[in-house]
C-alpha positions as semicolon CSV with decimal commas, in nm:
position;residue;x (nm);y (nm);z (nm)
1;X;0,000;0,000;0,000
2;X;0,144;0,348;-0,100
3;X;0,175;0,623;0,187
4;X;0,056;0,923;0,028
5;X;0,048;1,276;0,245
6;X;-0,178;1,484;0,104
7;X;-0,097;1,900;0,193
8;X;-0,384;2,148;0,122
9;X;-0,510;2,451;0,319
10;X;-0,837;2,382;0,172
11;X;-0,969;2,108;0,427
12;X;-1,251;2,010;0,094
13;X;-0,988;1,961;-0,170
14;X;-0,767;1,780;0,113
15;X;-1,117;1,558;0,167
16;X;-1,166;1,479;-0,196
17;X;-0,836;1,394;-0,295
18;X;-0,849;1,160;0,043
19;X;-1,141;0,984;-0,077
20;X;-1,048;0,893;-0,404
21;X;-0,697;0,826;-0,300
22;X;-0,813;0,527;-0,024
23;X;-1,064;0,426;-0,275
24;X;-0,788;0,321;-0,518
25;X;-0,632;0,139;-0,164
26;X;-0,357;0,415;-0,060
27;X;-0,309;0,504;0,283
28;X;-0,325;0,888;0,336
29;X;-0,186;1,149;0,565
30;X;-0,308;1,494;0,549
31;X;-0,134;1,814;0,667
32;X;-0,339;2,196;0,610
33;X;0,025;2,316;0,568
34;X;0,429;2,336;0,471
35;X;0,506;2,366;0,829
36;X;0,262;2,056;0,953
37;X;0,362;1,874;0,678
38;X;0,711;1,889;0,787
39;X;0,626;1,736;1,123
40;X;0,436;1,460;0,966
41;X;0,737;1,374;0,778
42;X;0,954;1,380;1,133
43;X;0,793;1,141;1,258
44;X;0,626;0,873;0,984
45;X;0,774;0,812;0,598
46;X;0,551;0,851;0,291
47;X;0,637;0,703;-0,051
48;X;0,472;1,042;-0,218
49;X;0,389;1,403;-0,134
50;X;0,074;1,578;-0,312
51;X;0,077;1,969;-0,178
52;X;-0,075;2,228;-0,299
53;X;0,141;2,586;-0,391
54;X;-0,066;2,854;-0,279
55;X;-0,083;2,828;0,163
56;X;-0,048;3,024;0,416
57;X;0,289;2,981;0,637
58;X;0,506;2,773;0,462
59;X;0,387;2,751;0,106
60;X;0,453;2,470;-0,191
61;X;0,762;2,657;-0,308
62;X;0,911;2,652;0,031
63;X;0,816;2,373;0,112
64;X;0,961;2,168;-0,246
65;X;1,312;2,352;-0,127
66;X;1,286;2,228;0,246
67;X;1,183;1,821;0,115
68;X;1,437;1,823;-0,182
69;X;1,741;1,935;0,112
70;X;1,554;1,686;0,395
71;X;1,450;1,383;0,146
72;X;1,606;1,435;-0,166
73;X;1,440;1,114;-0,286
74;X;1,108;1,214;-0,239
75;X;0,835;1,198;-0,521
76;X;0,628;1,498;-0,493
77;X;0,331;1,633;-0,728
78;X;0,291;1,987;-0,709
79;X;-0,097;2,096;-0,770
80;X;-0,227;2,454;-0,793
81;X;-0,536;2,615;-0,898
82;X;-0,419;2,976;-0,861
83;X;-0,192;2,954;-1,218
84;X;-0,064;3,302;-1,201
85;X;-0,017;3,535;-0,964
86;X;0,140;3,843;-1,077
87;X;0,401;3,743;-1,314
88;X;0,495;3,399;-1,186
89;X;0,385;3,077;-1,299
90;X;0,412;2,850;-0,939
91;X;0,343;2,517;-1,127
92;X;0,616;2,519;-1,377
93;X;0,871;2,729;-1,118
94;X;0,809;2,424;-0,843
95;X;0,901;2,200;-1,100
96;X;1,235;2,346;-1,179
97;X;1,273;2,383;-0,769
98;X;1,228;1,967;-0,761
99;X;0,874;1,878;-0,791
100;X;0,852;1,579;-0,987
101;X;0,499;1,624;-1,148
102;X;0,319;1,916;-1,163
103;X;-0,107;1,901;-1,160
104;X;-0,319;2,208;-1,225
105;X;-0,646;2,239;-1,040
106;X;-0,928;2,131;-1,105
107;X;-0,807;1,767;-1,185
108;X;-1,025;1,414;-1,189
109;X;-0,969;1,133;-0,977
110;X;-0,840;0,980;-1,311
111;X;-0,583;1,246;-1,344
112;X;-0,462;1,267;-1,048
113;X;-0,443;0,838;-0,998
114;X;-0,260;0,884;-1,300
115;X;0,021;1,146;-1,233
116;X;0,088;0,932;-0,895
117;X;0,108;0,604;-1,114
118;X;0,353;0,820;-1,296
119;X;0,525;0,981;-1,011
120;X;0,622;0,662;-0,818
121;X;0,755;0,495;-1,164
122;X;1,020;0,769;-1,235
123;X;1,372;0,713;-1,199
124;X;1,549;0,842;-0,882
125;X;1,786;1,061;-1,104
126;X;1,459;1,244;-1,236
127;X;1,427;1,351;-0,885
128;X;1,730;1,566;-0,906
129;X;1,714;1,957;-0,846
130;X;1,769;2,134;-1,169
């Protein structure tokens, strides 16, 4: 059974991609943000990380820099609904930082099954900050 922790602000989009993440048999920990997510990963170990960009405290960007220098091995999927703010792109920038799939909002169950099928097949070198 894959470990997947799930990080989201929004405790709805948290709940749905809970649901159909244990309906396709994954065990799932849930965090609202960078900094809780970081002490979920103290003290259990996940095969994949789904967060979200846009969060208060410590947001996906930050938080991409603080897994790839604590678990450089670590499959993450970046998702985001907010595409641009200002002149930045997040999505393609926390790919460059070390994400190692990136998933704009809204996505299907299908979709998202699909990057993490994806995600968990890649090479470890992929992984590698650019």
């Amino acid at each position: 059974m894959t470990r997947i922790l799930v990080i989201d602000d929004d405790a709805l989009v948290r709940e749905s991609i809970r649901l159909a993440l244990q309906n396709a048999n994954h065990a799932v920990l849930e965090a609202s943000d960078g900094h809780k997510a970081l002490e979920v990963l103290r003290g259990q170990s996940v095969d994949l990380v789904i967060s979200d960009i846009m969060m208060p405290e410590l947001d996906g960007i930050e938080l991409i820099l603080a897994l790839r220098e604590r678990h450089p091995n670590l499959r993450l999927i970046a998702i985001s609904g907010g595409g641009r703010q200002g002149n930045i792109d997040y999505l393609p920038m926390a790919q460059k930082l070390g994400a190692t799939l990136i998933l704009p909002k809204p996505f299907t169950p299908k979709q998202l099954l699909g990057a993490i099928t994806t995600a968990l097949q890649m090479p470890a070198r992929s992984l590698e900050v650019k």
